[in-house]
N, C-alpha and C positions, 0 to 999 in steps of 0.2 A: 504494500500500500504506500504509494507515494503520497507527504506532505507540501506539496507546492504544483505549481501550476508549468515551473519551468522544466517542457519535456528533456534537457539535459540531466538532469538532478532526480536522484531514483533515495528514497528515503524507504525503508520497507521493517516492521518490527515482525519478528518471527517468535510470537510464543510459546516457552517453554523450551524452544533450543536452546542446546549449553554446548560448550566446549571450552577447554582450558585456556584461560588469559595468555601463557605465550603464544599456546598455539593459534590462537586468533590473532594474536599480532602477525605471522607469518601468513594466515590466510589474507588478510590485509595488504601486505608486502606484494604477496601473490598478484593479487587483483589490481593493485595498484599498478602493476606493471605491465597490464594491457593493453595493446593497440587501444588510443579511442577513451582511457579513462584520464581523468585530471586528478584523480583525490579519491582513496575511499579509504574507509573505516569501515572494520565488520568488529564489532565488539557486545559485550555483555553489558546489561541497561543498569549498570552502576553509576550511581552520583557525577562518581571523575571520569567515568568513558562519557556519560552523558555530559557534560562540560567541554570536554575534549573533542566530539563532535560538535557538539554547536560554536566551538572557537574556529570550528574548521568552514564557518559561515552554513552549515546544515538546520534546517527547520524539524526540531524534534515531534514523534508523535506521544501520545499518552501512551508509556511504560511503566513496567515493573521490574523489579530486580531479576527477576526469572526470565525477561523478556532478551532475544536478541537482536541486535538494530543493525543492518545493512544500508551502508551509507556511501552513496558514488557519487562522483559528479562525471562529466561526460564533455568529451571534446564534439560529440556529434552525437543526436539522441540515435542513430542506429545501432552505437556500437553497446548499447544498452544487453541486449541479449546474449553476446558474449562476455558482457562483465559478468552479467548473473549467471552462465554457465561456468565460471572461472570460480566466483562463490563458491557453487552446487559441488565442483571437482574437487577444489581446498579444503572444503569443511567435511568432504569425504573421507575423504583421506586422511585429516586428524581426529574424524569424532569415532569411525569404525575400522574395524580390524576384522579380518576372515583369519579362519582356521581352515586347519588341512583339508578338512571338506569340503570348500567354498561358502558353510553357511557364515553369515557376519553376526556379530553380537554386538547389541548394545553397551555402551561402556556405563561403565558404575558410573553413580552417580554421587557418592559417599565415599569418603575411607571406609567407613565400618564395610560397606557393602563390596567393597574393593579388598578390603582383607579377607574376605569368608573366600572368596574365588579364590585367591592366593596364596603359598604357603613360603610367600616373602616375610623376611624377618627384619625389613624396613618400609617405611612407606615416604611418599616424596609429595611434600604440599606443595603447589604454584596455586595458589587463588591468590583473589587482590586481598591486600595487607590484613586489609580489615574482620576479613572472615577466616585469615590463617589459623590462626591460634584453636578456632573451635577445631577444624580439621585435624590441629596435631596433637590437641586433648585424645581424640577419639581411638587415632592410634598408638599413642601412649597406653591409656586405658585397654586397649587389645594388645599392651605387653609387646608392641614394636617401635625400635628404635622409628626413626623420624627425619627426615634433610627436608626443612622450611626455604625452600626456593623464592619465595616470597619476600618482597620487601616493605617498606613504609609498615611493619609491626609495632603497636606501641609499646614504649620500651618496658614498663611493668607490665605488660602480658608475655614478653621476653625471658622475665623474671621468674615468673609465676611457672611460666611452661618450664624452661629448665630447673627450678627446685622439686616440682612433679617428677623428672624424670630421673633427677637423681638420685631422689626416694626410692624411685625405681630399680637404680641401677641398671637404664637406660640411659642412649645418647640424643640428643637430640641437637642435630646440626644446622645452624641459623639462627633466628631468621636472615633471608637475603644471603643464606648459604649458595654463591656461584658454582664453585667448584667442590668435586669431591671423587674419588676411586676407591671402590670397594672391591675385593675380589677381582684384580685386573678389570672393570666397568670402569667406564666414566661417565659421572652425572652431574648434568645439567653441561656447563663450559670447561671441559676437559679434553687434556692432548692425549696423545698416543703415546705412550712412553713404556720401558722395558721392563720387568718384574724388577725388585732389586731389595737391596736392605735396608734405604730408608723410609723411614714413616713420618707423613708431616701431617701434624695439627696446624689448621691457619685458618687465623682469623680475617685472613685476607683471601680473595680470591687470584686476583694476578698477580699476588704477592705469592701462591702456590705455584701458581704456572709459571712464572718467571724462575722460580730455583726447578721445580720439574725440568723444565728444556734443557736450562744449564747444566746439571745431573746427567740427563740422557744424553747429553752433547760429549760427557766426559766417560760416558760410559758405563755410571751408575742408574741404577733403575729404582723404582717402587715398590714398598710393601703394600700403602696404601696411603693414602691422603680422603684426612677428614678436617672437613670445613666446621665451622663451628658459630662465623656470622662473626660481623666487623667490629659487634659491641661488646664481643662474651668477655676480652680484658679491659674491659671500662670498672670502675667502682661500682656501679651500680649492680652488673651483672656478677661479677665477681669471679671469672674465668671458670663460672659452671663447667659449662662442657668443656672447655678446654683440660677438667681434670682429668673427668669421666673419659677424654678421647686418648690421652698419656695411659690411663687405666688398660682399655683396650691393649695399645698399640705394644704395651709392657707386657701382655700377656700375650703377646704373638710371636711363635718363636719366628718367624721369618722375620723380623725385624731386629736390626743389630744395633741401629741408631735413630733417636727419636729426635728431630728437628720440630721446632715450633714458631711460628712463624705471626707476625702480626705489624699493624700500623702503632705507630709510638703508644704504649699500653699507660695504664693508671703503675703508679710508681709500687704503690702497697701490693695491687695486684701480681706484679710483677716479683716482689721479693716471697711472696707467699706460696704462688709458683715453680720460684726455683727451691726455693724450702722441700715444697712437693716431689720436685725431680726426684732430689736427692736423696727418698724412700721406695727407688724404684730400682729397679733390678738392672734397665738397661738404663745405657749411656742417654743426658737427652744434651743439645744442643741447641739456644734462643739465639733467632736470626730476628732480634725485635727490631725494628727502624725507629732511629730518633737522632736530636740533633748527637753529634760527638760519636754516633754507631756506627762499626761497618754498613757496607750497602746491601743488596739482596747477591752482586756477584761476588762480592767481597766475604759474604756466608759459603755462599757455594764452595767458594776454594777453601775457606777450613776445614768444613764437613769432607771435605773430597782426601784432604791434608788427615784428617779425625781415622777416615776409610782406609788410608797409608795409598792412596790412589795419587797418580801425577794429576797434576790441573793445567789443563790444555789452552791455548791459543783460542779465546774467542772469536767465532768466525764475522767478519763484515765482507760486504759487496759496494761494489760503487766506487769509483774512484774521489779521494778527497778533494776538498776545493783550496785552491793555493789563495783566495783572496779572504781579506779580512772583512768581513759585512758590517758596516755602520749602522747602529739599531741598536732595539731590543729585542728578548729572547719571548716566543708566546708556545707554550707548551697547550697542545690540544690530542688529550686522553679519554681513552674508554676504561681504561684501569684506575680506580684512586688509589691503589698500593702506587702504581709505578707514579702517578703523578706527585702522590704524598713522597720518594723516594727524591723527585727530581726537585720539588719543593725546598727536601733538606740538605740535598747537596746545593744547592742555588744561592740558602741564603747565606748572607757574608758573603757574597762575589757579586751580586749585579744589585744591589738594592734591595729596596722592597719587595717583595715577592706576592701580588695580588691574586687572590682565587676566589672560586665559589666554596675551596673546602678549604681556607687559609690554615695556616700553621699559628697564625698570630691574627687576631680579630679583626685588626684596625685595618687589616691590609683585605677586608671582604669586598668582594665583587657587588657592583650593583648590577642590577637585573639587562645592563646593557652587555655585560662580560667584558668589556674594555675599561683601559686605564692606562696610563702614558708613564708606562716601567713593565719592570717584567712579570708577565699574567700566563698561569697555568690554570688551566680548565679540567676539570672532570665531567667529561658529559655523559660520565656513568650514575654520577652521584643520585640518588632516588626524586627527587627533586625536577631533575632533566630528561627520569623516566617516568612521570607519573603520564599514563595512557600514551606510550608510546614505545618501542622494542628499543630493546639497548641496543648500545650504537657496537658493540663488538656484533649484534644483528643487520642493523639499517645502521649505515653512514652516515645518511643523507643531514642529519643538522653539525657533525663535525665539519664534511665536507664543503658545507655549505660558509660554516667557520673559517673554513682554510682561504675560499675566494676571498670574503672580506677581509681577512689578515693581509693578502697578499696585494690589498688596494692599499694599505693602511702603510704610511712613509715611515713610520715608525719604527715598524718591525721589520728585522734581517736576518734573526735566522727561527723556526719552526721546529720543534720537538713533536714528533708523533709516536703512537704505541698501534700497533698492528696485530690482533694475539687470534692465533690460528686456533684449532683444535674441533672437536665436535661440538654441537650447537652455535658454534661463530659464522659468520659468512662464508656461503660455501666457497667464492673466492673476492677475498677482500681487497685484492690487487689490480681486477678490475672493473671497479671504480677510485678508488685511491690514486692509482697510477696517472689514469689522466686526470684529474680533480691536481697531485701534485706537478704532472706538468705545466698544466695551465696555471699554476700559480706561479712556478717559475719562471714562464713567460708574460705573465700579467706584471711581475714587478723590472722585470726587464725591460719591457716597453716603457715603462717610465725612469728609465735612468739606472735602478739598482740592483743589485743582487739578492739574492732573497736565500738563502740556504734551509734544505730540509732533512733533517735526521728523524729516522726513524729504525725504533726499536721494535724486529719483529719476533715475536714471541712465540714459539711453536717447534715441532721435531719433522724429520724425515719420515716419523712414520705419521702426522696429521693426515685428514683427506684431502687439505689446501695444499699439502707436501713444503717444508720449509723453503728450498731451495728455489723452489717454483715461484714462489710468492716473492719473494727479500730480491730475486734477477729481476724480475718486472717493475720491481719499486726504484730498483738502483737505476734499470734502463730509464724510468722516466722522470732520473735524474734526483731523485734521491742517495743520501748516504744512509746506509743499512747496517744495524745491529742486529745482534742474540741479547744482547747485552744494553738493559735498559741503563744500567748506570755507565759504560762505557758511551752511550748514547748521550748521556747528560754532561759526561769529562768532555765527551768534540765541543759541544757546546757552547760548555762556559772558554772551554781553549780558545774558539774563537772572537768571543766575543770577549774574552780579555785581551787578545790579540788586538781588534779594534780599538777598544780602551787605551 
């Protein structure tokens, strides 16, 4: 049922369909990208989807939460029936599954009703923030661990869930849990990487995938990596899960060395922690980020140095640039570990350092993301993703970042983070590739240099394949790392070089 008169614009509420918040992002993506479409949203009739369509200039109809709203707009009203047949194919595809017989089954529609089919001993929430927590109540209470893929959780129902589970002597991984490998799996945004003997707790997500790569790079592999949500070393939380995941990881004889891993933790948090290590059987190892702390590859080479293993020659692509660019430096991330990383190496060398996730308050971003010094972005941060795919998904609002940057006289040289693996862009390099040529060439038409470093994050065995990705980026004229803080040392080199 369309809401408006204009035959471009197709508005339709489908009652009672459901399907998973990511994956209707991706059926979106989908559709979006059809001959003939300008704009669509296929989302679930929530508050901020409903906000998030009507910003997208869409005339909402009367919904309910249970309702789902298909929302296009159209370069020419014909191409309307292949948008809705691109819907019909996308939503197939995520909401049902055949078995060996061809008959299909409807997908639960609960955890609880999703555990009795299953004799999985975890369950995985993605719904929107606000209805997480019931969902990983129910699994908890059915006595299974839990990975809350979801974010914007408020942070006492964070609280709440994980002191449930530790009663339990369950884990519960999240909220806003990214990454995680169980059993050789990887869930949610996870690389491909070799079995091995370490085990990491992080409270980071690409602050796991960045030491993963490097690991696989040197020839160490995984036991397992469990996420545990950005907040669990805050004061508040109190490194819940991060106990219960040490707990685990200590009781796993394939595990010989316990890294753990997170964004600058609460101070008490942290000594109480390592107090903890210290009644455990195995060795553990804290790669925390903070000012005066090694970096995330600066951990790798101990832990590798810990393993009695050599520490290899990080690899780059792209030949350097022999000129000094005049500017400042604008750091644009889909990771906030690596931008929080390139943050701490930053400050004390170029200034102030402005963000949307500042290190120091004074220096916060206002709602325009510019400021005339040096501005790093996270356009992962929850904030940037409310009703819309992270940008390790859709590009399109860093990309879109990277053009204005390259208008902007100001800026000369460009930090980016590129992190491959499963659930990321099936290939991120092209689009990036030309998005960075043409910035290259947009600031050269006016007189400057513009330099782009990017750190891509990923192994040989990804579906993106490292190699694949990091030659295309360098061919269009990018410099390429493994090595996100090697990525931030060209950097500031250069740009004290200018200085």
């Amino acid at each position: 049922m369309t809401s408006t008169t204009d035959p471009r614009v197709h508005v339709e509420r489908r009652p009672g369909a459901y399907a998973d918040s990511v994956a209707l992002l991706q059926v979106s993506k989908d559709v979006a990208a059809v001959a003939g479409v300008r704009a669509a949203q296929v989302a679930m009739a929530t508050p901020l989807n409903l906000d998030v369509i009507a910003s997208m200039g869409f005339e909402l109809p009367e919904t309910t939460p249970n309702d789902m709203v298909v929302a296009i707009r159209l370069e020419e009203e014909s191409a309307l029936e292949e948008a809705l047949a691109a819907v019909d194919t996308a939503l197939a595809a995520v909401t049902r599954r055949s078995d060996s017989s061809g008959d299909v089954t409807e997908p639960a529609r609960t955890v609880t009703s999703a555990m009795r089919r299953s004799d999985s001993a975890l369950a995985l929430v993605s719904v929107p923030g606000a209805n997480a927590v019931v969902e990983a109540m129910d699994a908890i209470d059915a006595g299974h661990d839990v990975m809350v893929f979801s974010d914007n959780v408020p942070l006492d129902q964070e609280v709440a869930l994980k002191q449930l589970a530790a009663a339990r002597d369950l884990l519960v991984m999240g909220p806003d849990c990214g990454t995680a490998m169980i059993d050789g799996i990887g869930l949610g945004f996870a690389n491909s990487v070799r079995p091995g003997p370490v085990g990491l707790v992080a409270a980071s997500g690409t602050g796991c995938q960045q030491l993963m790569c490097l690991l696989d790079h040197a020839g160490v592999g995984m036991s397992a990596a469990l996420g545990v949500g950005g907040r669990d070393l805050s004061a508040e939380v109190d490194g819940l899960a991060t106990r219960q995941a040490m707990r685990r990881l200590d009781a796993d004889p394939a595990t010989e060395l316990i890294v753990v891993v997170s964004k600058p933790p609460a101070e008490q948090v942290e000594a109480e922690l390592r107090r903890f290590a210290e009644t455990l059987g195995t060795p553990v190892h804290f790669a925390l980020l903070g000012p005066g702390r090694p970096d995330l590859t600066r951990a790798a080479a101990t832990i590798l140095t810990t393993l009695e293993r050599p520490v290899p020659s990080w690899p780059t692509w792209g030949a350097a640039t022999t000129t000094a660019p005049t500017g400042h430096l604008r750091g644009l991330f889909a990771g906030g570990t690596l931008c929080d990383e390139a943050m701490i190496k930053s400050t004390g060398h170029v200034g102030p350092v402005y963000s949307n996730i500042p290190l120091d308050s004074r220096y916060t971003l206002d709602p325009t993301l510019t400021a005339d010094g040096t501005v790093m972005i996270d356009f992962g941060e929850d904030s940037m993703t409310a009703g819309r795919a992270h940008p390790m998904i859709d590009p399109t609002i860093r990309l879109e970042h990277l053009a204005a940057t390259a208008e902007d006289p100001r800026a000369s040289v460009v930090l980016m983070d590129i992190v491959l693996g499963h659930g990321a862009d099936a290939d991120p390099a092209a689009s990036a590739a030309p998005a960075i040529r043409d910035a290259i060439a947009t600031a050269r038409a006016d007189g400057r240099d513009l330099v782009v470093l990017v750190s891509c994050i990923g192994t040989s065995g990804d579906p993106q394949v490292l190699d694949v990705q990091a030659t295309a980026l360098a061919e269009a004229g990018a410099e390429v790392f493994l090595s996100n803080a090697q990525a931030v040392d060209r950097a500031l080199s250069l740009i004290g070089a200018a200085a």
